[in-house]
N, CA, C, O and CB atoms as a CASP TS submission, in Angstrom:
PFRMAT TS
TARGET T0000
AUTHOR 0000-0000-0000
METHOD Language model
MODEL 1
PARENT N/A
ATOM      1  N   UNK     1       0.525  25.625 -12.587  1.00  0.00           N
ATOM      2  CA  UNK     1       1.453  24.523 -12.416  1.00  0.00           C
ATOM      3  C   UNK     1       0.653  23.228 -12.317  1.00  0.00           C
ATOM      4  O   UNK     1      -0.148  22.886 -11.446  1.00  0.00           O
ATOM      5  CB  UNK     1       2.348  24.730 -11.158  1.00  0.00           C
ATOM      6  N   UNK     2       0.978  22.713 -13.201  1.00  0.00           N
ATOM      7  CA  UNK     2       0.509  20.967 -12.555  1.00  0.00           C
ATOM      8  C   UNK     2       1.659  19.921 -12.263  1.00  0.00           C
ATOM      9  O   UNK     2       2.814  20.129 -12.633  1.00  0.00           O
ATOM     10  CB  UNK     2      -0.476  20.028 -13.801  1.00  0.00           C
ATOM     11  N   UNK     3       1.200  18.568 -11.446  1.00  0.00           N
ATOM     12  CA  UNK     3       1.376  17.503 -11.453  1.00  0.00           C
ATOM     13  C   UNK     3       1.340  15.895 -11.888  1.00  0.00           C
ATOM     14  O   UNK     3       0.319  15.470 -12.430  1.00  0.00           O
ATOM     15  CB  UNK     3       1.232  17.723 -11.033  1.00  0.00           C
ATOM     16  N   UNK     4       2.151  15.257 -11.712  1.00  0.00           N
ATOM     17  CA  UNK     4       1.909  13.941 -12.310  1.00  0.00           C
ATOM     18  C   UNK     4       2.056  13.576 -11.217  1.00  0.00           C
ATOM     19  O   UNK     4       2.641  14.154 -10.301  1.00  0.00           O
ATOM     20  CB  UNK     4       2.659  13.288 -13.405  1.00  0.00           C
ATOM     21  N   UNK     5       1.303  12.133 -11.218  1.00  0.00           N
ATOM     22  CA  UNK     5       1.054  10.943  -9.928  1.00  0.00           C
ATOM     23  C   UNK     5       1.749   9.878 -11.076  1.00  0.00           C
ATOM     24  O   UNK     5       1.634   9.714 -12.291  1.00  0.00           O
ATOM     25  CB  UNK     5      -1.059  10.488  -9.210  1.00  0.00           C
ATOM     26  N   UNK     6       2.429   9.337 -10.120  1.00  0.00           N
ATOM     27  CA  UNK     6       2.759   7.882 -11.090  1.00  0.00           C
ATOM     28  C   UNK     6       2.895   6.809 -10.055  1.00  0.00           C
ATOM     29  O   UNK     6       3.949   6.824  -9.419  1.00  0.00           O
ATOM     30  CB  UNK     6       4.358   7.912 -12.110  1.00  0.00           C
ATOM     31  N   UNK     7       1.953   5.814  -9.752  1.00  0.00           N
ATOM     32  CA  UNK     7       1.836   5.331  -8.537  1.00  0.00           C
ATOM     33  C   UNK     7       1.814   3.559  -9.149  1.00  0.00           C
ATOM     34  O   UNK     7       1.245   3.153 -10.162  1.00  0.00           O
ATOM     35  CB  UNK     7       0.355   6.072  -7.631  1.00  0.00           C
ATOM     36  N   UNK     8       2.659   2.723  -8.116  1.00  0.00           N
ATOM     37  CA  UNK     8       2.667   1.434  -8.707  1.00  0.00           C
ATOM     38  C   UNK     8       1.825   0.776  -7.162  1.00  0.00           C
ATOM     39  O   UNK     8       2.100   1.048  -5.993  1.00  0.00           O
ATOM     40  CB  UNK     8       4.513   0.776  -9.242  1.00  0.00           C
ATOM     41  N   UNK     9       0.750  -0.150  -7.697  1.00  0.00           N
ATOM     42  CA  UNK     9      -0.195  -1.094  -7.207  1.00  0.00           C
ATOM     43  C   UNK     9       0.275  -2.434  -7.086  1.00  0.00           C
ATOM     44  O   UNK     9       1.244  -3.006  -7.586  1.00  0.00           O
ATOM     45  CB  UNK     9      -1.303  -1.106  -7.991  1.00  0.00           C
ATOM     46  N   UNK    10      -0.824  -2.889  -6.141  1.00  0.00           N
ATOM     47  CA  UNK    10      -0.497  -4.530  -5.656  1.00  0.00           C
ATOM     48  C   UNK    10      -1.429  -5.347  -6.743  1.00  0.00           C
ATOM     49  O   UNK    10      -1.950  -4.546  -7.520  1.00  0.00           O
ATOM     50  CB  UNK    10      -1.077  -4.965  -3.745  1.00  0.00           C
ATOM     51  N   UNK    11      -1.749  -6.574  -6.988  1.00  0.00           N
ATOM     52  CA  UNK    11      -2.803  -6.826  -7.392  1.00  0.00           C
ATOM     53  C   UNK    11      -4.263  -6.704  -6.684  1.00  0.00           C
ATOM     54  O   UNK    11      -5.157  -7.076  -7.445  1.00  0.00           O
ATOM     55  CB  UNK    11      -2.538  -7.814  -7.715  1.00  0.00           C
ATOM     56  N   UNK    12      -4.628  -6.355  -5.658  1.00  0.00           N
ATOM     57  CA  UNK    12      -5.788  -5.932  -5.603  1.00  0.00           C
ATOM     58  C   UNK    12      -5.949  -4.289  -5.688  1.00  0.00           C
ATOM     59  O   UNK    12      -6.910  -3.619  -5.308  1.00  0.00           O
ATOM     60  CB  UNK    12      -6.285  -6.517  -4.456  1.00  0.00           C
ATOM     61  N   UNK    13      -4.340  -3.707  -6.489  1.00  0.00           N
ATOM     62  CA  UNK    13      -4.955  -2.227  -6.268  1.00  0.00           C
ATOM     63  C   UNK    13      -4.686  -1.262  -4.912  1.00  0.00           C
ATOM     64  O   UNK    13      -5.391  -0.266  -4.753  1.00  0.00           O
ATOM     65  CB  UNK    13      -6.493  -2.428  -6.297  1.00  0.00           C
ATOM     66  N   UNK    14      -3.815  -1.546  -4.113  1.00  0.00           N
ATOM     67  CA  UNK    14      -3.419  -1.366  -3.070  1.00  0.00           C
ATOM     68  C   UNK    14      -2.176  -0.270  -3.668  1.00  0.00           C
ATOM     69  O   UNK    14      -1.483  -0.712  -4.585  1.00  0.00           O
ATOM     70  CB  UNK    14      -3.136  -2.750  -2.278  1.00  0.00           C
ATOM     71  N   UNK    15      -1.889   1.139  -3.167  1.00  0.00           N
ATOM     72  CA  UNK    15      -0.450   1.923  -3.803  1.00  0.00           C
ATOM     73  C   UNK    15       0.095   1.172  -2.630  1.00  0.00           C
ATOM     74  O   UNK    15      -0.327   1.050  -1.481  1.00  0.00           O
ATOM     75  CB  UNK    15      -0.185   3.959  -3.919  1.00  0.00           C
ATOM     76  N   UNK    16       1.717   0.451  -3.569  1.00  0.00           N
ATOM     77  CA  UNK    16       2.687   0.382  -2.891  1.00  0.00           C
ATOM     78  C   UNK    16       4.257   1.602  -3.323  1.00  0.00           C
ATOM     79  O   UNK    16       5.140   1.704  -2.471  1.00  0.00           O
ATOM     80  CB  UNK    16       2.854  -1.182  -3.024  1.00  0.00           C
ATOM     81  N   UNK    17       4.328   2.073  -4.124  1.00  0.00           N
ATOM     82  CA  UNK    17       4.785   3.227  -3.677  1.00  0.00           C
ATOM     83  C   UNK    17       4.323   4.545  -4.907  1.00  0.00           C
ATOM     84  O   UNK    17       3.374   4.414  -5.680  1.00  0.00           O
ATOM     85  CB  UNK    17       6.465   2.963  -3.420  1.00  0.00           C
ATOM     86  N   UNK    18       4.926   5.369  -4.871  1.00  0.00           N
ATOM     87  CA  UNK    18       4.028   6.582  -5.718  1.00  0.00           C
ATOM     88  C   UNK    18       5.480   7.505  -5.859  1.00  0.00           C
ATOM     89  O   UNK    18       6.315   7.674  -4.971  1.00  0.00           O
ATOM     90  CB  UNK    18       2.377   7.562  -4.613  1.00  0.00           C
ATOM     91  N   UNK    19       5.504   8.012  -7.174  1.00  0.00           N
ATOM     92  CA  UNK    19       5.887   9.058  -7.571  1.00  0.00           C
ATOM     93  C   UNK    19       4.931  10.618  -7.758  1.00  0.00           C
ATOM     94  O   UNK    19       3.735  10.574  -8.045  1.00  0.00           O
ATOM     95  CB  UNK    19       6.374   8.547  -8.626  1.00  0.00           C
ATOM     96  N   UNK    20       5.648  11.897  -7.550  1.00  0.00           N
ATOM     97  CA  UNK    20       4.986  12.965  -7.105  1.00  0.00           C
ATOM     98  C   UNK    20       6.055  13.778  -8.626  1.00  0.00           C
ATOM     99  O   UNK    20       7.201  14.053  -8.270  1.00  0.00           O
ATOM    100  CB  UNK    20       5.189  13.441  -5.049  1.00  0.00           C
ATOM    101  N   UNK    21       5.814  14.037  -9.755  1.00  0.00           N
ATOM    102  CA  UNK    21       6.489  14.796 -10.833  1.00  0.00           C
ATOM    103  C   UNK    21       6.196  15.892 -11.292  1.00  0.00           C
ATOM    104  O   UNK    21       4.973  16.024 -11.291  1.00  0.00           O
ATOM    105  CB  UNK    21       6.545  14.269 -11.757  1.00  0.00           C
ATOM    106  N   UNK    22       6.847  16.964 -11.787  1.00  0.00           N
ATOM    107  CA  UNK    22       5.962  18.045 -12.608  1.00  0.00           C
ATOM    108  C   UNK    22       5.555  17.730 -13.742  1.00  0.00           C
ATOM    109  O   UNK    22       6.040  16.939 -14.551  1.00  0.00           O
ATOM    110  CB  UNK    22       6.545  19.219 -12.881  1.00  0.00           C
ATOM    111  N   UNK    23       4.034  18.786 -13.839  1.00  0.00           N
ATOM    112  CA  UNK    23       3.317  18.169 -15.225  1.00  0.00           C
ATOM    113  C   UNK    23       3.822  18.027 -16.956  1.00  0.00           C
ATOM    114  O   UNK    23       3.348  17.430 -17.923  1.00  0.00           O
ATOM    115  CB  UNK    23       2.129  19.027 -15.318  1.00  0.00           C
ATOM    116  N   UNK    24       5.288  19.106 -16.698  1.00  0.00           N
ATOM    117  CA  UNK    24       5.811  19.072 -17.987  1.00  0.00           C
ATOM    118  C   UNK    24       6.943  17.868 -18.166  1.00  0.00           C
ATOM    119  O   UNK    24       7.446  17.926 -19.288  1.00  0.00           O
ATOM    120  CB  UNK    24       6.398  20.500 -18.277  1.00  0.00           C
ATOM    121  N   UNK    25       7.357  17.026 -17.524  1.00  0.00           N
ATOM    122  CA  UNK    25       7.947  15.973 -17.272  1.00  0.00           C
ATOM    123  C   UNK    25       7.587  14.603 -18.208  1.00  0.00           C
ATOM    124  O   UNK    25       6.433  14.194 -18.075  1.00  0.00           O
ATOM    125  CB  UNK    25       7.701  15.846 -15.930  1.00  0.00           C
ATOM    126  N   UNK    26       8.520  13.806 -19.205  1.00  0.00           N
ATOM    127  CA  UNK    26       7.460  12.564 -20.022  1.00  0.00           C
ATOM    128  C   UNK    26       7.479  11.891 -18.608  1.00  0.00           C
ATOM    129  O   UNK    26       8.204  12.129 -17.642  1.00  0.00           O
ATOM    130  CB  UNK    26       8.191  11.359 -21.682  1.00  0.00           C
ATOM    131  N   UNK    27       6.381  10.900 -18.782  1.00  0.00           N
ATOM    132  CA  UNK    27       5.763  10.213 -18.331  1.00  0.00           C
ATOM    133  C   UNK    27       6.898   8.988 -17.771  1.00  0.00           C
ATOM    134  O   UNK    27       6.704   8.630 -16.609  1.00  0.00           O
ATOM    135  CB  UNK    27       4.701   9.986 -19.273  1.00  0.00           C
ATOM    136  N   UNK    28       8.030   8.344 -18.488  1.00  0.00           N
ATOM    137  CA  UNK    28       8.749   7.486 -18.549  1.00  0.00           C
ATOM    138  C   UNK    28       9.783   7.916 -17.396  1.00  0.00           C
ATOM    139  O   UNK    28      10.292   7.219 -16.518  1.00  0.00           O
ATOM    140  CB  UNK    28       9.160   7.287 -19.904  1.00  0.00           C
ATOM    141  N   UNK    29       9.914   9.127 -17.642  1.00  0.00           N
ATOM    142  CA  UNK    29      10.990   9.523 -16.497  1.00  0.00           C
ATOM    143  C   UNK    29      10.609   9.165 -14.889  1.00  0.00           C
ATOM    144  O   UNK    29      11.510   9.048 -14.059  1.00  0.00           O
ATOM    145  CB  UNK    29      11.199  11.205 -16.580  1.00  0.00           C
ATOM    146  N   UNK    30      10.005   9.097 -14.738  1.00  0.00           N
ATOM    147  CA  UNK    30       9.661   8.622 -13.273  1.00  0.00           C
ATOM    148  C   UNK    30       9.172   7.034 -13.178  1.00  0.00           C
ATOM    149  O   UNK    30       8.995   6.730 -11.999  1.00  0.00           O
ATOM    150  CB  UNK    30       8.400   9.609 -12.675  1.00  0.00           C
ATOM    151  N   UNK    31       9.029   6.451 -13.668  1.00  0.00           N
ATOM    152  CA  UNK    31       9.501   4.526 -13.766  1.00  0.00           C
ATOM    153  C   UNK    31      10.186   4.138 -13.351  1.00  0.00           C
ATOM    154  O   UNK    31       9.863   3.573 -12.306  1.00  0.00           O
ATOM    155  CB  UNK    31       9.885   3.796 -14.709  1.00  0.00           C
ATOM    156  N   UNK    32      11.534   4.075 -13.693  1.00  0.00           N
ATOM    157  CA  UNK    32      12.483   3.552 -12.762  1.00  0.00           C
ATOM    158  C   UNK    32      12.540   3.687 -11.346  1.00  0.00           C
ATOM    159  O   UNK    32      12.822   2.686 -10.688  1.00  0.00           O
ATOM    160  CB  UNK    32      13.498   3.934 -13.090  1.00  0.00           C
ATOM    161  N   UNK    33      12.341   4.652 -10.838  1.00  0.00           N
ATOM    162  CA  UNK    33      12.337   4.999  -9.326  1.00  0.00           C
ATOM    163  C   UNK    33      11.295   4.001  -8.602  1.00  0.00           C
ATOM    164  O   UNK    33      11.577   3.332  -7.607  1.00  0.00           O
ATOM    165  CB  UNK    33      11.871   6.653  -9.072  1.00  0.00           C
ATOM    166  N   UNK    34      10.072   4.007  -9.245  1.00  0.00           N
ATOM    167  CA  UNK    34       8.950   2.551  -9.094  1.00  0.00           C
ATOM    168  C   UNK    34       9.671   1.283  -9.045  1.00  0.00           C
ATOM    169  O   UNK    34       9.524   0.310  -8.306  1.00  0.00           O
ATOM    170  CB  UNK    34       7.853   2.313 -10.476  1.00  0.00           C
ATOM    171  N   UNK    35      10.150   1.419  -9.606  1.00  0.00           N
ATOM    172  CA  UNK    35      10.044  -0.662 -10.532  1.00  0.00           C
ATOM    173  C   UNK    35      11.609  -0.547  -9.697  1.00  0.00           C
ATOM    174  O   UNK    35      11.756  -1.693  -9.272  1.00  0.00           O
ATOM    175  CB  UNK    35      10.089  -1.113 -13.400  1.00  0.00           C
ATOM    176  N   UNK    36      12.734   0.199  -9.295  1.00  0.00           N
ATOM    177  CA  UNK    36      13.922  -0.339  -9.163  1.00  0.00           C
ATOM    178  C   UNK    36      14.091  -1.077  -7.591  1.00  0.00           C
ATOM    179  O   UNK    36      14.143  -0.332  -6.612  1.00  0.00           O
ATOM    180  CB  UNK    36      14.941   0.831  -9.481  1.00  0.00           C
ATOM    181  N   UNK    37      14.161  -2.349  -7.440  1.00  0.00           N
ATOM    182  CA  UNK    37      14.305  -2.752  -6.503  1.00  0.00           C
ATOM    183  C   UNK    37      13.097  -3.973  -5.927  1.00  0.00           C
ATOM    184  O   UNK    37      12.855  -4.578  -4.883  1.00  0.00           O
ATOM    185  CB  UNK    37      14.509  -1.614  -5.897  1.00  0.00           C
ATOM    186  N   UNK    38      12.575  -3.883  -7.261  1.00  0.00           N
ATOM    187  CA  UNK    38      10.902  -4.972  -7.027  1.00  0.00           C
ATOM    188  C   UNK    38      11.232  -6.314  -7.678  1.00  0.00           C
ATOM    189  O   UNK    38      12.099  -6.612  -8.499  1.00  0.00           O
ATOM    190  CB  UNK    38       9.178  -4.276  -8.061  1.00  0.00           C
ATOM    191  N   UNK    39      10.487  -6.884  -7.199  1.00  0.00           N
ATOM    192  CA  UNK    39      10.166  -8.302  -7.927  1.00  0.00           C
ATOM    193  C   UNK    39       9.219  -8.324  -8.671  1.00  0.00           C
ATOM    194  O   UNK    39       8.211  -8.404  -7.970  1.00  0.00           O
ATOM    195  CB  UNK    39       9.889  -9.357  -7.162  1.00  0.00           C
ATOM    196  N   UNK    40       8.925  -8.295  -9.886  1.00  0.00           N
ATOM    197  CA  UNK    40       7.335  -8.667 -10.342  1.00  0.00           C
ATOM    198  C   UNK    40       6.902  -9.719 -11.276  1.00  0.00           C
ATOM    199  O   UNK    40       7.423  -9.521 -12.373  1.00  0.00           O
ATOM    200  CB  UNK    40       6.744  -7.561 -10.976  1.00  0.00           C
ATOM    201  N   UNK    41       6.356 -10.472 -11.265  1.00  0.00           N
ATOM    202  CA  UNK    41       5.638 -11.334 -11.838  1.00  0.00           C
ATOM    203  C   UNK    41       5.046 -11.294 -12.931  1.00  0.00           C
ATOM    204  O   UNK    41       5.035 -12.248 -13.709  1.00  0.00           O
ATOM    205  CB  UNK    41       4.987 -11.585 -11.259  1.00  0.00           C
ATOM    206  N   UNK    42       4.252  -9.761 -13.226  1.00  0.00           N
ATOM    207  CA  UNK    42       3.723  -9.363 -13.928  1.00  0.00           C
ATOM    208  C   UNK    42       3.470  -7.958 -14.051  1.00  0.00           C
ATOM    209  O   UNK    42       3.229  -7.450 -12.956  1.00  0.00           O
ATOM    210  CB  UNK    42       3.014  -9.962 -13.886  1.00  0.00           C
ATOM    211  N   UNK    43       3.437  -6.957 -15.261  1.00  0.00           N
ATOM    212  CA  UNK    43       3.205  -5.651 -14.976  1.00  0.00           C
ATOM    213  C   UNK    43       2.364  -5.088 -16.046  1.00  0.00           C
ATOM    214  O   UNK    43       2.770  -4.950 -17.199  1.00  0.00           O
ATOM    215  CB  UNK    43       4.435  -4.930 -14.799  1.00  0.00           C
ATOM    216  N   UNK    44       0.912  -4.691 -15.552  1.00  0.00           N
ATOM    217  CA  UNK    44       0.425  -3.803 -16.648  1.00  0.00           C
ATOM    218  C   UNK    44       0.739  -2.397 -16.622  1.00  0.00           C
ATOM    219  O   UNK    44       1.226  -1.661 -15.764  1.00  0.00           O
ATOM    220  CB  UNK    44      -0.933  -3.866 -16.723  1.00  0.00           C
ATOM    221  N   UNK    45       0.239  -2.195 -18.044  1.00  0.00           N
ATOM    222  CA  UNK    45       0.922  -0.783 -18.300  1.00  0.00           C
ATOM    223  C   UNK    45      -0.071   0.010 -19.421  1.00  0.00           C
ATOM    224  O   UNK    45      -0.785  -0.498 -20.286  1.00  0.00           O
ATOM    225  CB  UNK    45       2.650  -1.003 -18.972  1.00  0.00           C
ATOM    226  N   UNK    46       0.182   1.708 -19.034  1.00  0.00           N
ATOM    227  CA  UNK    46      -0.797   1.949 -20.316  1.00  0.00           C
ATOM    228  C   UNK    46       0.194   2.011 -21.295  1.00  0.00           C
ATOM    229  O   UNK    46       1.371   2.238 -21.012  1.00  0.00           O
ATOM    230  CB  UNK    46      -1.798   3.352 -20.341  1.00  0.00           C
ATOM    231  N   UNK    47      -0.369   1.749 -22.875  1.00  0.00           N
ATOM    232  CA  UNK    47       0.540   1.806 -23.735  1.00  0.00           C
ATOM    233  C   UNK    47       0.303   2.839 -24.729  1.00  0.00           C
ATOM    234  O   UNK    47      -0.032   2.657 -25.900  1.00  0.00           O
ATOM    235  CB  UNK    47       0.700   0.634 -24.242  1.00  0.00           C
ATOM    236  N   UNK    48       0.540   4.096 -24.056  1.00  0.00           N
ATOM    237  CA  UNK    48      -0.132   5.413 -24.380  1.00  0.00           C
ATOM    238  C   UNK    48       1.476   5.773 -24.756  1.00  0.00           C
ATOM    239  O   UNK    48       1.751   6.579 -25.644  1.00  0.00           O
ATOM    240  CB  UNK    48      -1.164   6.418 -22.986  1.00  0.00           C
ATOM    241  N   UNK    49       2.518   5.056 -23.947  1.00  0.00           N
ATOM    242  CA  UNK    49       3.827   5.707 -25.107  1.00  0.00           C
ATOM    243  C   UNK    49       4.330   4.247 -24.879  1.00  0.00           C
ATOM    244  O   UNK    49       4.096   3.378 -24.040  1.00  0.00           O
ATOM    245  CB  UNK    49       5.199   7.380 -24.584  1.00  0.00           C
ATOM    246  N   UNK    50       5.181   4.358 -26.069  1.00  0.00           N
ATOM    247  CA  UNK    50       5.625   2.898 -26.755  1.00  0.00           C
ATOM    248  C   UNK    50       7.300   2.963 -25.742  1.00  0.00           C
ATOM    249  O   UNK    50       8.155   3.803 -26.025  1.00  0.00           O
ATOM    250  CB  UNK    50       5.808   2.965 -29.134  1.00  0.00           C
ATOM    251  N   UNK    51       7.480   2.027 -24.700  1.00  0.00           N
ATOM    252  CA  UNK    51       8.654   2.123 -24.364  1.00  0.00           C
ATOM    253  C   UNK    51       9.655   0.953 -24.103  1.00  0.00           C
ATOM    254  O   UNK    51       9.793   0.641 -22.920  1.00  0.00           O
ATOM    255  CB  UNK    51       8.535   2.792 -23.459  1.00  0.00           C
ATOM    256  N   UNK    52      10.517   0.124 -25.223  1.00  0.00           N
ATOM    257  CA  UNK    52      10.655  -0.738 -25.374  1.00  0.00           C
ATOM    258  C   UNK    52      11.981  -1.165 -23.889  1.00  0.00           C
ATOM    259  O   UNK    52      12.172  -2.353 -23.629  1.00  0.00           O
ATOM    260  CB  UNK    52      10.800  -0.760 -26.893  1.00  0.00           C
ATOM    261  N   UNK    53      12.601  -0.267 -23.238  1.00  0.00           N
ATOM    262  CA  UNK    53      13.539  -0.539 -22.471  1.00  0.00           C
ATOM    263  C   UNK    53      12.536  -1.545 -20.918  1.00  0.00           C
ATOM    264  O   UNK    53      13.093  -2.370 -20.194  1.00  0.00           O
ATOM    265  CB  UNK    53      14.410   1.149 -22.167  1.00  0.00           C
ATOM    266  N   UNK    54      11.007  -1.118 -20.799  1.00  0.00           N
ATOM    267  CA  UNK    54      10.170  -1.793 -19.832  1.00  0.00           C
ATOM    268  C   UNK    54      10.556  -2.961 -20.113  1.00  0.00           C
ATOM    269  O   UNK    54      11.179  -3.500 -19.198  1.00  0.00           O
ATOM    270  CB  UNK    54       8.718  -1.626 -19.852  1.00  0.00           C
ATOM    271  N   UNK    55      10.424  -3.552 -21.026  1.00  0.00           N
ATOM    272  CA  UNK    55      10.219  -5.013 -21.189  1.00  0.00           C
ATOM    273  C   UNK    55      11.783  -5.834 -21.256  1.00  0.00           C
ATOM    274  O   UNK    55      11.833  -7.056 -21.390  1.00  0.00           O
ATOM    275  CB  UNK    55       9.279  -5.241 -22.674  1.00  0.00           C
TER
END
């Protein structure tokens, strides 16, 4: 069995909160739960899958 970490940072890199997923899970599915309820300014991202609803 594996896991996914999907963890969103401060700008110095600080986790402010973290998702815990199974490893057969896409990657996208656990985003929203991060980002819903934030303010951000700015967000990097890997662009290892193309997901046009982020932006």
């Amino acid at each position: 069995m594996t896991t996914k970490i999907l963890a969103l940072t401060d700008a110095l890199g600080s986790v402010v909160r973290f998702e815990l997923m199974p490893g057969n899970r896409f990657d996208t599915v656990g985003v929203a739960p991060l980002t819903d309820g934030g303010q951000f300014d700015a967000m990097i991202a890997d662009k290892a899958f193309d997901s046009y609803w982020l932006t």
